[in-house]
Structure formats: structure tokens, C-alpha cells
C-alpha positions as CSV (number, residue, x, y, z in Angstrom):
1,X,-10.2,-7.7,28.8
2,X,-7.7,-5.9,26.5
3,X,-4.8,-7.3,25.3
4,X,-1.2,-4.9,24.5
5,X,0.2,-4.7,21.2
6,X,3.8,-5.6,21.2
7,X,5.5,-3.6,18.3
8,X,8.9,-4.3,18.1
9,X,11.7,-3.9,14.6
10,X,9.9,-4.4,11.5
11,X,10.0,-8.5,10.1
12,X,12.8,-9.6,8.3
13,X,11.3,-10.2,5.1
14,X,8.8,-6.6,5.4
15,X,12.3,-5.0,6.2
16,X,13.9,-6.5,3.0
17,X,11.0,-5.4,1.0
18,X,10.7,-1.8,2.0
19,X,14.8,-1.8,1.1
20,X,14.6,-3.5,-1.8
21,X,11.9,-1.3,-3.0
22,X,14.2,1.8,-2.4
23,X,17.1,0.5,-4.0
24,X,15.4,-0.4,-7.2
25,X,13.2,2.9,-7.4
26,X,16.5,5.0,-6.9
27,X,18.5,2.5,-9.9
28,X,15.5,3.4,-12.3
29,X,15.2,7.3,-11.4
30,X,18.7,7.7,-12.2
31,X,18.7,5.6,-15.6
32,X,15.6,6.9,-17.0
33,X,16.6,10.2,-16.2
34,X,19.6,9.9,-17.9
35,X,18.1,8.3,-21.1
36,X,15.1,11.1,-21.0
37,X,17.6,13.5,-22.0
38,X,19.7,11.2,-24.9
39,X,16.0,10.5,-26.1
40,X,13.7,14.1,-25.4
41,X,10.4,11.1,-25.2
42,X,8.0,12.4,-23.2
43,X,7.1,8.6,-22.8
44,X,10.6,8.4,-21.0
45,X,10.1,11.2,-18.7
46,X,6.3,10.0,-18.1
47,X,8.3,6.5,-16.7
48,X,11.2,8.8,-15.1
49,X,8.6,10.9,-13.3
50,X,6.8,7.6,-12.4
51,X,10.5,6.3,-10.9
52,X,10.9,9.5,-8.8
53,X,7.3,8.8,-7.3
54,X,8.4,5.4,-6.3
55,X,11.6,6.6,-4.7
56,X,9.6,8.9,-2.4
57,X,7.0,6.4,-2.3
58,X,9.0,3.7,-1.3
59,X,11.5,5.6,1.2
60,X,8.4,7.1,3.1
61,X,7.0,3.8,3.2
62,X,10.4,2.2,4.7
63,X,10.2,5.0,7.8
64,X,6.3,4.9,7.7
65,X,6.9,0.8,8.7
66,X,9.7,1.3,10.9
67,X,7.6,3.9,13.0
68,X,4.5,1.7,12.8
69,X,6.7,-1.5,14.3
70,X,8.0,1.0,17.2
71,X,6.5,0.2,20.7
72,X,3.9,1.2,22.2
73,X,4.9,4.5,24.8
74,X,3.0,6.4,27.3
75,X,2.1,9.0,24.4
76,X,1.2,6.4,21.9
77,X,-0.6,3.4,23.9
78,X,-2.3,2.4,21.3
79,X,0.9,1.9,19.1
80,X,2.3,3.7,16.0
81,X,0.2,2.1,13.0
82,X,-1.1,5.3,11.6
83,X,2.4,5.8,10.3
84,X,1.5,4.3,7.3
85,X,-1.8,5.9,6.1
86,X,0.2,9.2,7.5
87,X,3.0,8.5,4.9
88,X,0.2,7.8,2.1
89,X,-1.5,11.0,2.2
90,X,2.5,12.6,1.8
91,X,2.5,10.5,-1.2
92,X,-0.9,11.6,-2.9
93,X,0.8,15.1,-2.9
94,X,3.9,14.2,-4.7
95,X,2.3,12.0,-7.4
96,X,-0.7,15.2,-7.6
97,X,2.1,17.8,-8.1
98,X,4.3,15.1,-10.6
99,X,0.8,14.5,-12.6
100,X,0.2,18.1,-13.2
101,X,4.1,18.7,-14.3
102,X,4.1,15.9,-16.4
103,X,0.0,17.2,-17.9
104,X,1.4,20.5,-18.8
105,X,5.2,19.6,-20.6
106,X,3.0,16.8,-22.3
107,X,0.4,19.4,-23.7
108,X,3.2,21.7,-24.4
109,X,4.4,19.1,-26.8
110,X,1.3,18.3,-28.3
111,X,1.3,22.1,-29.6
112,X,5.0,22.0,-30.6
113,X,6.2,18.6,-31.1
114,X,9.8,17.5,-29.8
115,X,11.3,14.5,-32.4
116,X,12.5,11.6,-30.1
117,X,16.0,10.6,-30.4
118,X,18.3,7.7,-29.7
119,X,14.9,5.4,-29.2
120,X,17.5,2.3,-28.8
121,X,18.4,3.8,-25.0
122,X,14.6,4.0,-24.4
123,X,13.7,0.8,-25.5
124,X,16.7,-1.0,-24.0
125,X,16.0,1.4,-20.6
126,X,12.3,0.1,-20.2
127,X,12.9,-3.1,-21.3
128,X,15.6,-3.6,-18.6
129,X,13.5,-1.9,-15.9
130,X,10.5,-4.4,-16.9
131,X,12.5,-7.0,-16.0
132,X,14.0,-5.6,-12.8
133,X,9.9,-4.6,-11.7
134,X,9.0,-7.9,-12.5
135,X,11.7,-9.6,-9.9
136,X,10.8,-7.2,-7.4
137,X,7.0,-7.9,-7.5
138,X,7.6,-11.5,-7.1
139,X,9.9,-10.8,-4.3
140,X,6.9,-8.8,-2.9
141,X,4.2,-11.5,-3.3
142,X,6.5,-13.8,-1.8
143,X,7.1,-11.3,1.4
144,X,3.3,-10.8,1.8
145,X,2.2,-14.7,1.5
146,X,4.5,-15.1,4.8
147,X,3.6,-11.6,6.7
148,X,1.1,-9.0,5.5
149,X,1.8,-5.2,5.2
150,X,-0.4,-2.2,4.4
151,X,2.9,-0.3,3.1
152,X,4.3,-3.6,1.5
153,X,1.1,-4.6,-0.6
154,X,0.6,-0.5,-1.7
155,X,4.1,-1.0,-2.9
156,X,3.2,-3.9,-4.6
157,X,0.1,-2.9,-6.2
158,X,2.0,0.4,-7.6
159,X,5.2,-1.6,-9.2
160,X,2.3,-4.2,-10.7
161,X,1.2,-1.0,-12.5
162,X,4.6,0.6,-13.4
163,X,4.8,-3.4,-15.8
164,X,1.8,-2.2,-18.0
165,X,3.0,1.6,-17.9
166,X,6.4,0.4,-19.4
167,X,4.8,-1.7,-21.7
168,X,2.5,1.5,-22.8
169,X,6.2,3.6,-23.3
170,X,7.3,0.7,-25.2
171,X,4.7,1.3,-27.5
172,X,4.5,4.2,-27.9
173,X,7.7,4.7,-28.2
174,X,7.8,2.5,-31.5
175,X,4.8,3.7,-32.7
176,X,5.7,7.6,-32.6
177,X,9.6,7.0,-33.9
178,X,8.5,4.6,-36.7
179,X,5.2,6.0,-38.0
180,X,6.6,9.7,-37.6
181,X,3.6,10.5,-35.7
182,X,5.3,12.7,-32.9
183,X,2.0,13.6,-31.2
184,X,1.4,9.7,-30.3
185,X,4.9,10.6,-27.4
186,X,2.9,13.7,-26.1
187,X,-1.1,12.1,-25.9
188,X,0.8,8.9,-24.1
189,X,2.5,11.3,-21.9
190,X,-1.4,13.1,-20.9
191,X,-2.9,9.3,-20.9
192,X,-0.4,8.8,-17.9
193,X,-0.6,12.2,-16.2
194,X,-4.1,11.4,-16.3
195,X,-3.5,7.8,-14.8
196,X,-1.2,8.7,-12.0
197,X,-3.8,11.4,-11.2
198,X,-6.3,8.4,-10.6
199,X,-4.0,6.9,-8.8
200,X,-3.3,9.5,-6.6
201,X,-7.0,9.8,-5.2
202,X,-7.2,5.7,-4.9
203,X,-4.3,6.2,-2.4
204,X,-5.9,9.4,-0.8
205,X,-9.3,7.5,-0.1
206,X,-7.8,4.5,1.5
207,X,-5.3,6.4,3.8
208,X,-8.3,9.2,4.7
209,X,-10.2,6.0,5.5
210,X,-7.6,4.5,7.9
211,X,-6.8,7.3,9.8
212,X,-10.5,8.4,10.0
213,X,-11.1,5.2,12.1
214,X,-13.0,3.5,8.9
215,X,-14.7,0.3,9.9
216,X,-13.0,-2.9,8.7
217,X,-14.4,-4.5,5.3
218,X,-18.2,-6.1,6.4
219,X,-16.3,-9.6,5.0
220,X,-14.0,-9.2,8.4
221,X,-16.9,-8.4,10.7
222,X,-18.8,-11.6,9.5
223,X,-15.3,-13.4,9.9
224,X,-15.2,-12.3,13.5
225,X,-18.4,-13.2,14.7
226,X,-17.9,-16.7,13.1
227,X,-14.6,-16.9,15.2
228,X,-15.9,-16.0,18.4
229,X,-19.1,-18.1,17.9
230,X,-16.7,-21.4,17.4
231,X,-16.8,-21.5,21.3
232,X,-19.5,-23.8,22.7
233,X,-19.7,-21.6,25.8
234,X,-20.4,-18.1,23.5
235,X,-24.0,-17.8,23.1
236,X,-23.5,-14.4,21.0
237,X,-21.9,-11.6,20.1
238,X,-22.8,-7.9,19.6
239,X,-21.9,-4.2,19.5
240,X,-18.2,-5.6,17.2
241,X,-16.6,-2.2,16.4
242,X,-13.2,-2.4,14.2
243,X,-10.7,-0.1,12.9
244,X,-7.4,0.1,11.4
245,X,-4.1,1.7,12.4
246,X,-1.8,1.0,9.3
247,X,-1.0,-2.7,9.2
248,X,-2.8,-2.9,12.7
249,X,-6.7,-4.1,13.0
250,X,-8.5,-3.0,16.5
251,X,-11.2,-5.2,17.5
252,X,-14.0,-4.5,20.7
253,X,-16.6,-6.2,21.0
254,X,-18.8,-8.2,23.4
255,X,-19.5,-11.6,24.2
256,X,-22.7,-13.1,25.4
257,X,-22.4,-15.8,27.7
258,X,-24.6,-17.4,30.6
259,X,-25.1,-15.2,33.2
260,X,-24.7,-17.7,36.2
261,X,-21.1,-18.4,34.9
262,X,-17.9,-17.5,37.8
263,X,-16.0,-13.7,36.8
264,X,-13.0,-16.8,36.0
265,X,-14.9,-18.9,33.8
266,X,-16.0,-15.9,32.0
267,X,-12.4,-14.7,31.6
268,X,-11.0,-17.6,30.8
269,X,-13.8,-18.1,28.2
270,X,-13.0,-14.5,26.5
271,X,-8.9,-15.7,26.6
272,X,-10.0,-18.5,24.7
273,X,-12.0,-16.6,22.0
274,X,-9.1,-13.8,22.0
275,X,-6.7,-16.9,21.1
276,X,-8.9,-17.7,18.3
277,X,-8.8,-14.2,16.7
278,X,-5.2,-13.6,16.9
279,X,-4.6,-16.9,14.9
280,X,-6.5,-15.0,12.0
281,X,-5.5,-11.6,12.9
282,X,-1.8,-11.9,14.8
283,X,-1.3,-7.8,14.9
284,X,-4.6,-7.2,16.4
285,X,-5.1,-5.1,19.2
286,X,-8.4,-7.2,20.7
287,X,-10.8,-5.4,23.5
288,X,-13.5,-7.8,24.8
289,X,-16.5,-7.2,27.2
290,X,-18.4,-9.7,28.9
291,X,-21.9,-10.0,28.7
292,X,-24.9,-12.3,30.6
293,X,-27.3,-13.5,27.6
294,X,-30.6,-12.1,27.3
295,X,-31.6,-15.2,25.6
């Protein structure tokens, strides 16, 4: 028995979240950049550069969920989830070709140091964007305690990290004005090339692994056969095979059950066990095969 995934528009709330991220990333980009040039910190453009990732980040992850919501079609019966991983592979390019930019202007300065200027509009820049990042991450958490998302919780995770790279910027930005150490803007401005570099492969791995068909973590495979095992009438399960498509788990598996039970009982037995999966995992798409037990 199989049943359908019905995609429709994205949540409210995942909708919100995607828009909200947009609105702030764009906000930033456009302070910061303007600030990067009253200031010439490489700190500030390391943050600026940062923004710019988050606006392409955030508006490929806004269509990316609105594909993946999309119904299933006669080309796509299996639904549009792989959207998202699809959009995070775009995104390990952007922050690859920022982190190499951002490398070279930052070793450039190391050799011939650029004084920073006007610190006051850096400080009060990253200060003020601290505080905006924070709001939206708790606006985030909130979203994803309601209704889970692959492109919502990448989000999340990336603006929890954008709080401690402001807070780096703010110190070095301090440190390098005060101390006259100019060189402290240009190896903080390497330490994040380096950083979003790292980041860049995290993001590659786990969308390679999505749409590569990458089992499901062993922790959900265990949670499954537990499920299906709360039945009185399943006497096991084998052969589970899972996989992801974006926010979307694919479950098969089969069910062992006595073999002198009616083709309805059986049925109705694997509705009842399909039930109890989709109250753990609503967005599944949940194949199940019955099986007489060889016990």
C-alpha cells in the first residue's frame, strides 16, 4: 500500500520565515555595505560579504520551499522535495567563490595594511544587526517547534552563526583601531574566509547526501520499527529502506504478519501502522508491503 503526498502552498509560519529571512538579509547587505566603505575594515566587509550570502541563501531557499510544497504532477509523482538540497548545492558555490574573494583582499591587506576609519559606524552597524539576527532566530525556533523545514532550520543554523561572527568583528574591530595593530582587521578577515569555506562543504555534504537518496539517520530507522511493532497484530518488520527529498522522508518497508490473515485484515492492519507513522512523520511519503511470518 502506498499512500500520495499531498504538497500544497508552503505553511504559514515556513512562508513567514523564508520572507522574513530575505527581508532582513537584504536590510543588512545594504547597511554593511554602506558602512564597509565609511570604515575600509575588512572585518566589515568579511560581515557584508557574509550578508550577501544570506540574501542568496535565503531567497533560493524561499523558491527552493515553494517548489518543494508544489503538487505532485505526472512528471514529478513523487513530489518536488529535492528543491531544497537542489538550492543548497547553488549555495555552496556562492559562499566558495565569496570565501576565496574575501581570502585574497584579506591577504592583500595583511601585506599592505588599510587603517580603519569611522569604527563608530562599524560598531553601531554590527551591533544593530546582532540584535535584528537575534529576533529573527527566535522567530525561527519558534517556526520550527510548530512545523519542521530542511530550508528553515539551514537558515537557522547559518544566522545562529552570523551572532558569534558579529561578535568576532566587534572585536576585532576594537582591538585593531585601539591597539593600532592593523593586521589583527586582515588575519580576522582570513579566520572568516576560512570559516565560511567550512561551512560551505558542511552544506555541500548534506545536500549531496539528500539528493543521492542517503538513508535516513539509523536513530529514525530504530524509531520506525518501534512504531510499526506497537501493533499487537505486527509480528515484524524487515527490508525498512528510507530516504529524503528536502523536507520530505520516504519510507518502504515490510510488515510481517500471520499468514492465515484475510487480504482485508492485512490491509487494514498496514492502514493502521501507516497512521502511526505519519503522527511522527506527517510529510512522509509511506510504501508498505505485506508479508506472512516465517516465525
Amino acid at each position: 500500500m502506498v499512500n500520495s503526498i499531498v504538497s500544497t502552498r508552503p505553511p504559514r509560519l515556513i512562508r513567514l520565515a523564508t520572507e522574513a529571512s530575505v527581508a532582513v538579509a537584504i536590510i543588512l547587505l545594504l547597511v554593511k555595505g554602506a558602512v564597509y566603505f565609511k570604515s575600509q575594515s575588512l572585518a566589515i566587509l568579511s560581515t557584508a560579504l557574509d550578508s550577501g550570502l544570506d540574501v542568496v541563501a535565503s531567497v533560493m531557499n524561499l523558491v527552493a520551499v515553494r517548489i518543494a510544497y508544489s503538487p505532485a504532477d505526472d512528471d514529478h509523482h513523487f513530489g518536488h522535495g529535492k528543491a531544497e538540497p537542489l538550492a543548497g548545492l547553488a549555495q555552496t558555490l556562492f559562499m566558495g567563490v565569496s570565501s576565496t574573494l574575501l581570502l585574497v583582499m584579506s591577504v592583500q591587506d595583511l601585506i599592505h595594511p588599510t587603517p580603519i576609519r569611522n569604527i563608530d559606524w562599524g560598531l553601531a552597524v554590527v551591533i544593530g544587526s546582532t540584535l535584528v539576527t537575534l529576533v529573527l532566530v527566535e522567530f525561527q525556533r519558534r517556526v520550527l517547534k510548530s512545523r519542521y523545514s530542511v530550508a528553515v532550520s539551514a537558515d537557522r543554523l547559518h544566522y545562529s552563526s552570523d551572532i558569534f561572527l558579529n561578535l568576532g568583528v566587534i572585536a576585532s574591530l576594537v582591538l585593531g583601531y585601539y591597539s593600532g595593530i592593523h593586521a589583527i582587521d586582515a588575519i580576522f578577515g582570513i579566520g572568516v574566509a576560512v570559516y565560511m569555506g567550512f561551512g560551505a562543504w558542511r552544506i555541500l555534504l548534506e545536500s549531496w547526501h539528500n539528493l543521492m537518496d542517503g538513508e535516513l539517520p539509523d536513530a529514525a530507522r530504530v524509531d520506525i520499527t518501534k512504531i510499526c511493532m506497537e501493533h499487537p497484530e505486527v509480528m515484524g518488520v524487515r527490508n525498512i529502506r528510507t530516504r529524503s527529498s528536502g523536507s520530505f522522508p520516504h519510507i518502504q518497508l515490510d510488515l510481517e504478519m500471520d499468514g492465515s490473515l484475510t487480504l482485508d485484515r492485512a490491509h487494514a492492519i498496514g492502514e493502521a501502522v501507516e497512521k502511526l507513522l505519519l503522527q511522527n512523520y506527517p510529510e512522509a511519503q509511506i510504501i508498505i508491503h505485506h508479508e506472512p511470518s516465517s516465525g
